[in-house]
LOBAMI-37718 format. One line per field, with one value per residue (C-alpha): residue number from 1; x, y, z; residue in one letter. Coordinates in steps of 0.05 Angstrom, whole numbers, plus 5000, padded with zeros to 4 digits. Layout:
N
i: [NUM, ...]
X: [X, ...]
Y: [Y, ...]
Z: [Z, ...]
aa: [A, ...]
This chain:
284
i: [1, 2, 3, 4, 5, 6, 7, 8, 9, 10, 11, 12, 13, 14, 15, 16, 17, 18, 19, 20, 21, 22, 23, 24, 25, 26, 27, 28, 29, 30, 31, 32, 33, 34, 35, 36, 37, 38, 39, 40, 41, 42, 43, 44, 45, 46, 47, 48, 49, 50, 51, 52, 53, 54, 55, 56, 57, 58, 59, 60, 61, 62, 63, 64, 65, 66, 67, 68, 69, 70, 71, 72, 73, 74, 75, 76, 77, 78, 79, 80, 81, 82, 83, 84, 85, 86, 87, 88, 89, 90, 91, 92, 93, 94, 95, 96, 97, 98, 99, 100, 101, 102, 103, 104, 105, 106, 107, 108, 109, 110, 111, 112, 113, 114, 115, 116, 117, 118, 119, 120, 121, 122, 123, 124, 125, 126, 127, 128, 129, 130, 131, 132, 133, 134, 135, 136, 137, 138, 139, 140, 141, 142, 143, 144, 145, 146, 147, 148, 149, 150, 151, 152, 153, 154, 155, 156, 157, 158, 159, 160, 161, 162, 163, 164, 165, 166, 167, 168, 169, 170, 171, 172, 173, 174, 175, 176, 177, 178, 179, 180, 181, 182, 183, 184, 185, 186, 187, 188, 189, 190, 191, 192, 193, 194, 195, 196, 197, 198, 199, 200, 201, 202, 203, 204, 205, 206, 207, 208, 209, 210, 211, 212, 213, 214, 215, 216, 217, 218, 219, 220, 221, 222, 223, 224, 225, 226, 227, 228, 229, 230, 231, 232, 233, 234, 235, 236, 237, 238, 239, 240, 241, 242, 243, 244, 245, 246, 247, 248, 249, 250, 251, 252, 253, 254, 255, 256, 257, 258, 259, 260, 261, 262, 263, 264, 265, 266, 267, 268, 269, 270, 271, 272, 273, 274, 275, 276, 277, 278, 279, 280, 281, 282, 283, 284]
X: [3636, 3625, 3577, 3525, 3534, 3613, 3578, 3544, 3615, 3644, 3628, 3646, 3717, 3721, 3713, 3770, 3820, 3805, 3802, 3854, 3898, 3909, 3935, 3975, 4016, 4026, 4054, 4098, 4120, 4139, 4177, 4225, 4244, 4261, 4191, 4203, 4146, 4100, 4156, 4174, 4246, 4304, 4303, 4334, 4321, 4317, 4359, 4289, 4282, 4351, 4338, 4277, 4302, 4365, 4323, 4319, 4264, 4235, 4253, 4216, 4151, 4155, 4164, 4115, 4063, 4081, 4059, 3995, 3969, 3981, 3964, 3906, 3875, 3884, 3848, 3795, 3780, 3772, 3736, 3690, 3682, 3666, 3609, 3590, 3579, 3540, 3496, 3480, 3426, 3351, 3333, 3309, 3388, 3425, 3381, 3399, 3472, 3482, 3453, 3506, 3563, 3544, 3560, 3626, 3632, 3581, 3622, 3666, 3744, 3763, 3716, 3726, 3804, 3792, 3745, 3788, 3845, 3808, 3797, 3871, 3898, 3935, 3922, 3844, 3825, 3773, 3849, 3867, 3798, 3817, 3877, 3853, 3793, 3810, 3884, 3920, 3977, 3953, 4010, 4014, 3977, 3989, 4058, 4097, 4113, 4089, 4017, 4017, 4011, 3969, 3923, 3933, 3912, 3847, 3822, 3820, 3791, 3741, 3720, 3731, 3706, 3642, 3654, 3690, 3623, 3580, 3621, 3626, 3548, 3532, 3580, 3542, 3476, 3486, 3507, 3445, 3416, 3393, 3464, 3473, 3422, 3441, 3503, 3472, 3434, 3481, 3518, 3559, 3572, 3578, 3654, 3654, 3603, 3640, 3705, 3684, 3613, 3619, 3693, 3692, 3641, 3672, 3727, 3722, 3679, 3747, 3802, 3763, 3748, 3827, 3854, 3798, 3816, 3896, 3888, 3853, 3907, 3961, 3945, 3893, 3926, 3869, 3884, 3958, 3947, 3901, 3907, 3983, 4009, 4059, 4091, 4125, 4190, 4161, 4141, 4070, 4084, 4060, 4076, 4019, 4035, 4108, 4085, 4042, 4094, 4151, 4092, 4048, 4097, 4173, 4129, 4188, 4127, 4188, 4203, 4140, 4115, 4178, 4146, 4084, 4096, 4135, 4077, 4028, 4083, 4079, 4009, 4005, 4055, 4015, 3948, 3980, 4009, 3950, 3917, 3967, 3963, 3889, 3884, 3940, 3910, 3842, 3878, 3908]
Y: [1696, 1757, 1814, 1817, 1900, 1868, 1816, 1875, 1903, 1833, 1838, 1909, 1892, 1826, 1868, 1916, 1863, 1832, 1891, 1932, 1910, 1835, 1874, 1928, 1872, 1839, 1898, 1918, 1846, 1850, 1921, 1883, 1834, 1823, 1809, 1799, 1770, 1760, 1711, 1722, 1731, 1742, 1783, 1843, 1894, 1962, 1955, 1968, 2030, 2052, 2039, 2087, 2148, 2143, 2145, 2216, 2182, 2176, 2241, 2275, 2237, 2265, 2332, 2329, 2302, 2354, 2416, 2385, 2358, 2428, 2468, 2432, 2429, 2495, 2524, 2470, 2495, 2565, 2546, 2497, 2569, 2612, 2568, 2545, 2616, 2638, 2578, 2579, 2627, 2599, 2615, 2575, 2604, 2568, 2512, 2501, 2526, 2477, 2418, 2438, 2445, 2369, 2351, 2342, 2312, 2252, 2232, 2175, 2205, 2166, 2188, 2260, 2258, 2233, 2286, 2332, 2301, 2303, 2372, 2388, 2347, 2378, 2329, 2313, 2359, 2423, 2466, 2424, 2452, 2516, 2525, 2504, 2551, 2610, 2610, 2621, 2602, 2566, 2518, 2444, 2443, 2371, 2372, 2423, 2406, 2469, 2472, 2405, 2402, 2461, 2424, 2369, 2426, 2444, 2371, 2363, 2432, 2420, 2358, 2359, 2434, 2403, 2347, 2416, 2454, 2404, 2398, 2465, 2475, 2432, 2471, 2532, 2502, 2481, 2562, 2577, 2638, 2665, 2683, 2711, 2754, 2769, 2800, 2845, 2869, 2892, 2923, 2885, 2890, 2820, 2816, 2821, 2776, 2721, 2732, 2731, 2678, 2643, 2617, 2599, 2552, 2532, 2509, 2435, 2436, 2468, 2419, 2355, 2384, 2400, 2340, 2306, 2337, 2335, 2253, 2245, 2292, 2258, 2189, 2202, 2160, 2172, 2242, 2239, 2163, 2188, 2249, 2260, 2195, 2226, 2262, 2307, 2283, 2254, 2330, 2303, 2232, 2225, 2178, 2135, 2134, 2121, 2060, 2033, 2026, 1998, 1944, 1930, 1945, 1930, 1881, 1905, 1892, 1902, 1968, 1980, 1969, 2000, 2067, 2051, 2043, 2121, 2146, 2128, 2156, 2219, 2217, 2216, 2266, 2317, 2303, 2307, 2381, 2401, 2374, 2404, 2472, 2484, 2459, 2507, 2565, 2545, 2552, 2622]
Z: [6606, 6559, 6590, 6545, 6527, 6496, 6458, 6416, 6397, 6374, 6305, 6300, 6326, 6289, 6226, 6256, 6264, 6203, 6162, 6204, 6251, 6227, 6163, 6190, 6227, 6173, 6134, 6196, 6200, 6120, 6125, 6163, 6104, 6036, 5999, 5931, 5883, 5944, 5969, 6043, 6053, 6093, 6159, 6144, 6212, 6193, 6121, 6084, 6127, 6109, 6039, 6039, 6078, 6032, 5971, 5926, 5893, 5973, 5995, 5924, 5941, 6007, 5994, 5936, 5989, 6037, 5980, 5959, 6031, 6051, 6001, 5985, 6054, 6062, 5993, 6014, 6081, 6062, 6000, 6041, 6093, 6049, 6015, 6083, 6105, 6038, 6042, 6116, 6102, 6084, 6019, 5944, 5915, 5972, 5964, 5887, 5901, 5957, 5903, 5838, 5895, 5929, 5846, 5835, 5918, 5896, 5835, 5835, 5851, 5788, 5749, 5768, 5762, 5688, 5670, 5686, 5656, 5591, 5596, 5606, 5552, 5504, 5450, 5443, 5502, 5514, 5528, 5455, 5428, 5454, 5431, 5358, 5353, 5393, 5369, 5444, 5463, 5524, 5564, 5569, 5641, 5652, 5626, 5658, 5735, 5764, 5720, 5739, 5812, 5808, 5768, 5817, 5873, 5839, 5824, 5901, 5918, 5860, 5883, 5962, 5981, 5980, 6050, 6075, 6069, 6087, 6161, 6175, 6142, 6207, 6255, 6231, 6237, 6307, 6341, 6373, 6338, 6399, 6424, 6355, 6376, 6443, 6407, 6356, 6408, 6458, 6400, 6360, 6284, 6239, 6245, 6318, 6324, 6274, 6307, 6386, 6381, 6314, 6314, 6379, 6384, 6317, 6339, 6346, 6281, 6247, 6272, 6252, 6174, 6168, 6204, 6156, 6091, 6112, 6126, 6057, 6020, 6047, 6028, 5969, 5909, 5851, 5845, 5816, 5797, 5740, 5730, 5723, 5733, 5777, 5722, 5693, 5712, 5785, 5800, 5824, 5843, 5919, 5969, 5958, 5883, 5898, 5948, 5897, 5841, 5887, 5915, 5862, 5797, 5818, 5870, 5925, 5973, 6038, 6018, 6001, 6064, 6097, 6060, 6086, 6154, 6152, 6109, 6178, 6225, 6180, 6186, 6259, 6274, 6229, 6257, 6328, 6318, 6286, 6346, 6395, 6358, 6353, 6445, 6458, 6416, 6458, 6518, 6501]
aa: [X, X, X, X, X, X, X, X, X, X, X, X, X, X, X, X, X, X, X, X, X, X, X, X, X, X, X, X, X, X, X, X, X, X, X, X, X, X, X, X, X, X, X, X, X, X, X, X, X, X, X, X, X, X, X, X, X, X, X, X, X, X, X, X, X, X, X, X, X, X, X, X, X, X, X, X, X, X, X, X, X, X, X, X, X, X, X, X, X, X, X, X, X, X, X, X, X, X, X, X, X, X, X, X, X, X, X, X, X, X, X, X, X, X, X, X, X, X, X, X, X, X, X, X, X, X, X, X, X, X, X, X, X, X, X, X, X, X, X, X, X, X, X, X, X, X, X, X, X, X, X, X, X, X, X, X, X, X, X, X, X, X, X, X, X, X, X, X, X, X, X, X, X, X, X, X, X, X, X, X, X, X, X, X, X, X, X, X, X, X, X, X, X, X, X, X, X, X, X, X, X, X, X, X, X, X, X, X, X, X, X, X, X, X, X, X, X, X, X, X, X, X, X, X, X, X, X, X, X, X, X, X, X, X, X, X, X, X, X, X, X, X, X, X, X, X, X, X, X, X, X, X, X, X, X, X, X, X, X, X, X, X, X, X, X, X, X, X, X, X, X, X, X, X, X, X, X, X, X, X, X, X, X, X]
């Protein structure tokens, strides 16, 4: 007999297998054979696996995931700060600033990645448009690989600084402004009181907005699935993308899943160091 309190949770977890588990079996199960044309194949152990690690193609996706996860977490976070801080103070600008900033969080990925793709195109484009009327000489953005992934960079700052903000908004909102106070009072100035109150008690508000932001940069596909289409020359073509076009394109749905399977392992290694880093600097 079920207690009653684990009756409550059944349909939660019912939806968890079903939507979670029952599906990442089945894609560990298929990493381990030849799945061509959604046709189950022959057991193949860790050949897949092999494949994948010896891959150049592999090894670029990775590396190109590496630079933007990073990169873009970081410029997030310290965007997301910095508008955090300005807007943590009461007033009708924050108000109206905190509104246009929410913007460009509330629109559709897709639909932001193609906007912005518009704008960088060289051919019917605002940077076209620019080019035409102003007479610069202003680059291909979206063709050169190192314009490229910085363009790929700023479509997930633009969009993503906001969820940033709006976490560490909260973090901010939840310091008790009477040790604030306390602080000014016996003496200290506002960096002293940021670096030895604020931070602090910021600290678990901090590790979940970058393991947050470096989970969705790492496995985000929209970004370089519209906006570059992995190009030029595979110089912004992610893991995610890379997945996508073995499974769903060359339909190699075993290697495919091979890939995915590493992409999670890669995933939880990164969160756990960022875990392990941010406990040990605690305990120091």
């Amino acid at each position: 007999m079920i207690p009653r309190a684990y009756r409550y949770l059944l349909p939660a977890l019912l939806i968890e297998v079903a939507f979670v588990f029952a599906p990442l079996a089945i894609g560990i199960y298929y990493s381990f054979h030849r799945v061509r044309f959604f046709e189950l194949g022959a057991f193949t152990w860790f050949q897949n696996y092999a494949d994948v690690l010896s891959s150049s193609a592999f090894v670029n996706s990775l590396l190109v995931t590496t630079t933007f996860a990073l990169t873009a977490t970081v410029l997030t976070f310290v965007v997301g700060f910095a508008l955090a801080i300005f807007l943590s103070r009461e007033g009708a600008p924050q108000v109206a600033i905190r509104a246009v900033v929410l913007i460009p969080y509330v629109i559709a990925m897709l639909v932001g990645s193609m906007l912005l793709k518009w704008i960088l195109s060289s051919d019917a484009g605002l940077l076209s448009l620019a080019n035409a009327w102003l007479s610069l000489d202003l680059p291909t953005i979206l063709g050169d690989p190192d314009y490229a992934m910085a363009a790929l960079v700023a479509n997930g700052v633009w969009r993503d600084s906001a969820f940033a903000m709006i976490l560490l908004l909260a973090g901010l909102k939840s310091i008790s402004p009477t040790l604030i106070a306390a602080a000014r009072i016996d003496g200290a100035g506002t960096w002293l009181t940021f670096r030895a109150i604020v931070l602090p008690l910021l600290r678990p508000t901090i590790m979940i907005t970058l393991v947050r932001l470096l989970l969705h940069f790492t496995n985000v596909l929209t970004f370089a699935f519209i906006l570059t289409g992995g190009g030029p020359n595979d110089a912004t073509e992610t893991l995610t993308l890379r997945i996508y076009r073995v499974g769903f394109q060359d339909y190699d749905l075993g290697t495919a899943n091979a890939m995915a399977v590493i992409l999670a392992i890669v995933n939880i290694v990164a969160v756990s160091l960022l875990v392990y880093a941010f406990r040990r600097r605690g305990r120091g």
